[in-house]
C-alpha positions in Angstrom: 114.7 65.5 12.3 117.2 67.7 10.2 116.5 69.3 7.0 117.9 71.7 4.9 119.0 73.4 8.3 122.1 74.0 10.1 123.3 72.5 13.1 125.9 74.0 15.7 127.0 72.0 19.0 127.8 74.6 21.8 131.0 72.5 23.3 132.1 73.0 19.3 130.7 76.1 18.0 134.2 77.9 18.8 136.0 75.6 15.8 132.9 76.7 13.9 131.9 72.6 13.5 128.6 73.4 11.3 126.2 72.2 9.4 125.7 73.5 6.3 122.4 72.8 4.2 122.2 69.4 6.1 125.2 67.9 5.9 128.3 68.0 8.5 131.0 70.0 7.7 134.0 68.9 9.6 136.5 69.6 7.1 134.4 67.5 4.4 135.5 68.0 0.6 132.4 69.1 -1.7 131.8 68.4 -5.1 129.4 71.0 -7.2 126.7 69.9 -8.5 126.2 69.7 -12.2 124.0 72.0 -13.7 121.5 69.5 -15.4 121.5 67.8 -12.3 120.7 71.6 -10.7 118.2 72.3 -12.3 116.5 68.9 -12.7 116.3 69.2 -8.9 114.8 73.0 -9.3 112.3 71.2 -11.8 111.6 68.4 -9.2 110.5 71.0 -6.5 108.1 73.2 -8.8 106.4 70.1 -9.7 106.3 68.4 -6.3 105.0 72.2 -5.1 102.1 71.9 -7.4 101.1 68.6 -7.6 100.6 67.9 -3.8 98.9 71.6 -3.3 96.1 70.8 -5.9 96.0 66.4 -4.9 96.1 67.0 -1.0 93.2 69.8 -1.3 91.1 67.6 -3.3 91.4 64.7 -1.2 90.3 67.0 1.9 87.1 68.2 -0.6 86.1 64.5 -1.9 86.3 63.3 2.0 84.1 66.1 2.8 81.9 65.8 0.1 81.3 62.6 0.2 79.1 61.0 2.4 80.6 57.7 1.9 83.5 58.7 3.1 82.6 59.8 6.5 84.1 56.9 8.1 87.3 56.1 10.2 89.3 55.3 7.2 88.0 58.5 5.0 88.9 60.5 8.2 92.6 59.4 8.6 93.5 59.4 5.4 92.1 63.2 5.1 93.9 63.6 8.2 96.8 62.6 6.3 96.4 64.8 3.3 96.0 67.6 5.7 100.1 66.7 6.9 101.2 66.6 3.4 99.0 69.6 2.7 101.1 71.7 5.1 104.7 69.7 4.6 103.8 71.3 1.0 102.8 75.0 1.7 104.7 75.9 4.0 108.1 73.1 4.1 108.7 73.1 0.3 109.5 76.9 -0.4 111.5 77.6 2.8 113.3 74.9 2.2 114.5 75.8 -1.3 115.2 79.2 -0.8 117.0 78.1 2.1 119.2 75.5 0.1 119.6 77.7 -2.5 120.6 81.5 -1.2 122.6 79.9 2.0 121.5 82.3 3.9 118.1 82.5 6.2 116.2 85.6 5.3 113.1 84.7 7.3 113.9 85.4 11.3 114.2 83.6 14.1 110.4 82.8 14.8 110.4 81.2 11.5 113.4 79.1 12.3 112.3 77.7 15.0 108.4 76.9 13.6 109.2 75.7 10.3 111.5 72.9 11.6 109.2 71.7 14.7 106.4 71.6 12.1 108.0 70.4 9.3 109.1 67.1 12.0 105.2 67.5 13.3 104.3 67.0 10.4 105.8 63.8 9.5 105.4 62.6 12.5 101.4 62.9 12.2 101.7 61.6 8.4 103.2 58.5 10.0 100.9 58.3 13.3 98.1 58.4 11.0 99.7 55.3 9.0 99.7 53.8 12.1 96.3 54.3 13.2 94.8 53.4 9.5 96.4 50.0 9.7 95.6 49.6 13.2 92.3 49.9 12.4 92.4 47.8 9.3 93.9 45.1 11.1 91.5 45.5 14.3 88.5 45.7 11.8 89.1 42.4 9.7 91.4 40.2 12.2 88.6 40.6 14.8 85.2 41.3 13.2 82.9 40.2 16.1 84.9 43.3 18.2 83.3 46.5 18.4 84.8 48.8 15.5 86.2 52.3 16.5 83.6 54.9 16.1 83.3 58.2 14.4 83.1 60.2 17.6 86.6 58.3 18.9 88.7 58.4 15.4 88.5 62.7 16.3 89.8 62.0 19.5 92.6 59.5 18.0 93.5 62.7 15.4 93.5 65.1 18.0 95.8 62.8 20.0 98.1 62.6 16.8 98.8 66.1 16.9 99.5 66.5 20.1 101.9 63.4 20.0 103.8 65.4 16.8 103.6 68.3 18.8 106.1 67.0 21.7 108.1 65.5 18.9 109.1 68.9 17.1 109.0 71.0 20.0 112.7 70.7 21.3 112.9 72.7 17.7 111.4 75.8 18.9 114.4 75.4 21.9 117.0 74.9 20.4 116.6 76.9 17.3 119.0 80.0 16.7 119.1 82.5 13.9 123.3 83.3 14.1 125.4 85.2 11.7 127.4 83.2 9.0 129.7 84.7 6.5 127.6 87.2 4.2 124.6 86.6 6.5 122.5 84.7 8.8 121.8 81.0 9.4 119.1 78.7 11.0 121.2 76.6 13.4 120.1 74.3 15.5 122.4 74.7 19.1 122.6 71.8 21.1 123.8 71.7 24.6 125.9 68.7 23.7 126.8 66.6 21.0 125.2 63.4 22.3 122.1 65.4 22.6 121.7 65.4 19.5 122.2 62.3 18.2 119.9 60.8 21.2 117.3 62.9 18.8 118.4 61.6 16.0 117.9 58.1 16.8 114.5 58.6 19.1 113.4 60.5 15.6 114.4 57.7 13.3 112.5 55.1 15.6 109.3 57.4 15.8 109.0 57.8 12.4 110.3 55.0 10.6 112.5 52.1 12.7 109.3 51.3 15.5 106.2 51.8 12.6 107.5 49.7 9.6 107.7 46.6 11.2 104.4 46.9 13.7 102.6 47.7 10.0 104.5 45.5 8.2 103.2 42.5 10.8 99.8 44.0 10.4 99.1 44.2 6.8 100.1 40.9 6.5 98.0 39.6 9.0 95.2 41.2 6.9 96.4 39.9 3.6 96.1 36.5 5.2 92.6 37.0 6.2 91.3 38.4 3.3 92.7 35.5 0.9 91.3 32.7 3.3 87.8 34.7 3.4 87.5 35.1 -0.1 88.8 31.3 -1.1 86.0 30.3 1.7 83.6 32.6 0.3 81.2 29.9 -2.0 78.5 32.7 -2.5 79.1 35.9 -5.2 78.3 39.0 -2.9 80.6 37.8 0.1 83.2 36.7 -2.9 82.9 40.5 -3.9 82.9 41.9 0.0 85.7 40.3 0.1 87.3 41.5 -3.2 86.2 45.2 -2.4 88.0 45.1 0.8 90.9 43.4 -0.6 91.3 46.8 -2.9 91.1 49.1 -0.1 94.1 46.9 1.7 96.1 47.0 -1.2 95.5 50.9 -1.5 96.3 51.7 2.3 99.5 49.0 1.7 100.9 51.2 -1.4 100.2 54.3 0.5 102.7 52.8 3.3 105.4 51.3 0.6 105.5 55.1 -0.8 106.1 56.6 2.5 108.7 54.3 3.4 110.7 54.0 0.5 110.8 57.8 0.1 112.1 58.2 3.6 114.6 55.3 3.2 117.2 57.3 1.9 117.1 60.4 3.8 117.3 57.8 7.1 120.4 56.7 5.5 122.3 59.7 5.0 121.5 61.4 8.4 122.6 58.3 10.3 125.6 58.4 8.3 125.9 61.9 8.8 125.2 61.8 12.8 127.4 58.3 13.2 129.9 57.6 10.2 132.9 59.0 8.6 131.8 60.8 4.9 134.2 63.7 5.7 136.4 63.0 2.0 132.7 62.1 -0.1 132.2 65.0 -1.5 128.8 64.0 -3.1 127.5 63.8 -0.3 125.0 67.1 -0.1 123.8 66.2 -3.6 122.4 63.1 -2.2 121.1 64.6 0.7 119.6 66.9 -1.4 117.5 64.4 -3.4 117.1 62.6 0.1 114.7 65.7 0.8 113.3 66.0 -2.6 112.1 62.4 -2.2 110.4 63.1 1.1 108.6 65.8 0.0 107.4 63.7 -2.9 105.8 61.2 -0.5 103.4 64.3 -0.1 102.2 64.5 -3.6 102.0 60.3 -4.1 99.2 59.5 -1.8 96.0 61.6 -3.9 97.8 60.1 -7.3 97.3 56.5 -5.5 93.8 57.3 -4.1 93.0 58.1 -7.7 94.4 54.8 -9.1 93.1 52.1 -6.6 89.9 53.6 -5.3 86.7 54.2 -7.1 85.2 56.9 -5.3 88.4 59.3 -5.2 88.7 58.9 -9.2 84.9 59.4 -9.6 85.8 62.4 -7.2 89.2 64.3 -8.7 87.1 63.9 -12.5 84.3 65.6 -10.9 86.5 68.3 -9.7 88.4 68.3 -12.2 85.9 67.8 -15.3 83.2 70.0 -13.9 84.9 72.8 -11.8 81.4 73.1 -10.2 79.6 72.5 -6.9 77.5 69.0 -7.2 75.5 66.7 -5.4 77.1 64.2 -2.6 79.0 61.7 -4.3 76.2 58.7 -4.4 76.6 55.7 -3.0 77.8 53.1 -5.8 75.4 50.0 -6.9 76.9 46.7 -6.8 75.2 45.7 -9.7 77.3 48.8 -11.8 80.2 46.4 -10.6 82.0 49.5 -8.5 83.2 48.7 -5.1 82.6 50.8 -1.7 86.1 50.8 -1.1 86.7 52.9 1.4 82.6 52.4 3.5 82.9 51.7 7.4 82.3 47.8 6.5 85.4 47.6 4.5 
């Protein structure tokens, strides 16, 4: 998964076919970007920067203070703040200095570990997608089956990491620090060209072509389920059971729309890039530019749509936010107040 890096093929590297700040430069024609359009971009990042720092560590706080929230689904979904968490600290900044001074002023150990965990990271964010509507789907499509414990969803995030481990890794390879005009560059130096793209498209599967249709088949399995339970449902509290899980599904659905449709484009343009002819569209890095500002917003999106659709992660960012004090566990919400336990190990 390419960034905001450079790319050199060894069978080209003596007719200097690079990749500068993403995009292909075989002889491609480059239009500058207008300074509004600059700086709304510089404004983007700032506030993408901030936002995700200060949502992704208070979802990791309200999970662990919450006792509520000690469940498979509070797990992955701090799991998955803890991905955007780093895609934030440590992604954002190197990128844009990168993009910006067009030359790499960080070595070559930080070459080659930004960009195998930058693509670790994404692929854990989407792994743990995965794994929260597997479980969703497991949990209300087959009730009667035993559910997976506590003790197994550590094993299942440990096995995630590993997984986005082997995924990044050919990064830490293949990765070269090599001089470039006024200085150096971050390049990645393939053996061969079809190397390369082979990545590409095994990338593009992992992290987006194989998991939006296995969720997509999912959540709409559970959809189905849920709306035949609850028109079955003659009595009020298994009419509201119903309901409260019904949130948390719509919640966990949103959570997947965002990461898709903020990786959509930045899909598009590297295929293109890898396997089409944009050599005379000189807009091109500008999109691809906004390409990567979108995926790094998919990291600040989640804790603003935990806040919106579930009860106990709003009562929790006020807390934090209101009281900027320690408190007591997050109690468990009465139905009679009307709340839901959205995200409990029943729903």
């Amino acid at each position: 998964m390419e960034w905001n890096g450079t790319v050199i093929s060894e069978e080209h590297s003596t007719n200097a076919s690079i990749i500068q700040n993403g995009t292909r430069n075989y002889g491609s024609v480059y239009v500058q970007e207008p300074l509004g359009s600059y700086i709304f971009r510089l404004l983007l990042y700032a506030i993408i920067f901030l936002l995700s720092l200060f949502g992704n560590v208070l979802v990791i706080w309200i999970v662990y203070r919450t006792r509520e929230l000690h469940t498979v689904t509070g797990y992955l979904i701090c799991n998955l703040s803890v991905a955007d968490f780093g895609v934030s600290l440590f992604c954002v900044p190197f990128t844009l200095a990168y993009a910006e001074l067009k030359v790499w002023l960080f070595g070559l150990a930080m070459c080659k570990i930004l960009w195998a965990f930058q693509t670790s990271a994404i692929m854990a964010s989407v792994s743990t997608l995965l794994a929260i509507s597997f479980d969703r789907f497991r949990s209300i499509a087959y009730p009667y089956e035993p559910r997976i414990s506590i003790s197994k969803v550590k094993f299942i995030i440990a096995g995630v990491w590993i997984l986005s481990f082997f995924v990044g890794l050919p990064f830490l390879i293949i990765n070269k620090v090599v001089p470039y005009k006024n200085g150096e560059i971050c390049v990645e130096v393939w053996p061969k060209v079809i190397y390369r793209q082979v990545y590409t498209v095994l990338s593009f599967l992992l992290t987006y072509g194989l998991p939006l249709p296995l969720m997509a088949v999912w959540y709409g399995i559970v959809v189905y389920k849920l709306e035949k339970a609850a028109d079955q449902e003659s009595d009020k509290e298994g009419f509201r059971v119903a309901q409260a899980k019904g949130k948390v599904i719509r919640m966990l659905i949103m959570v997947v729309v965002a990461y898709f449709t903020c990786f959509l484009p930045y899909h598009v343009l590297m295929m293109w890039a890898e396997f089409g002819n944009r050599s005379k569209y000189g807009y091109f890095w500008i999109l691809q530019s906004y390409s990567v500002v979108l995926v790094f917003l998919n990291s600040c999106i989640n804790p603003m749509l935990y806040y919106f659709f579930s009860e106990q992660f709003r009562r929790g960012f006020k807390k934090a936010v209101c009281c900027g004090r320690r408190s007591e566990k997050i109690p468990r919400t009465s139905p009679s107040t009307g709340s839901t336990k959205l995200l409990s190990s029943r729903s």
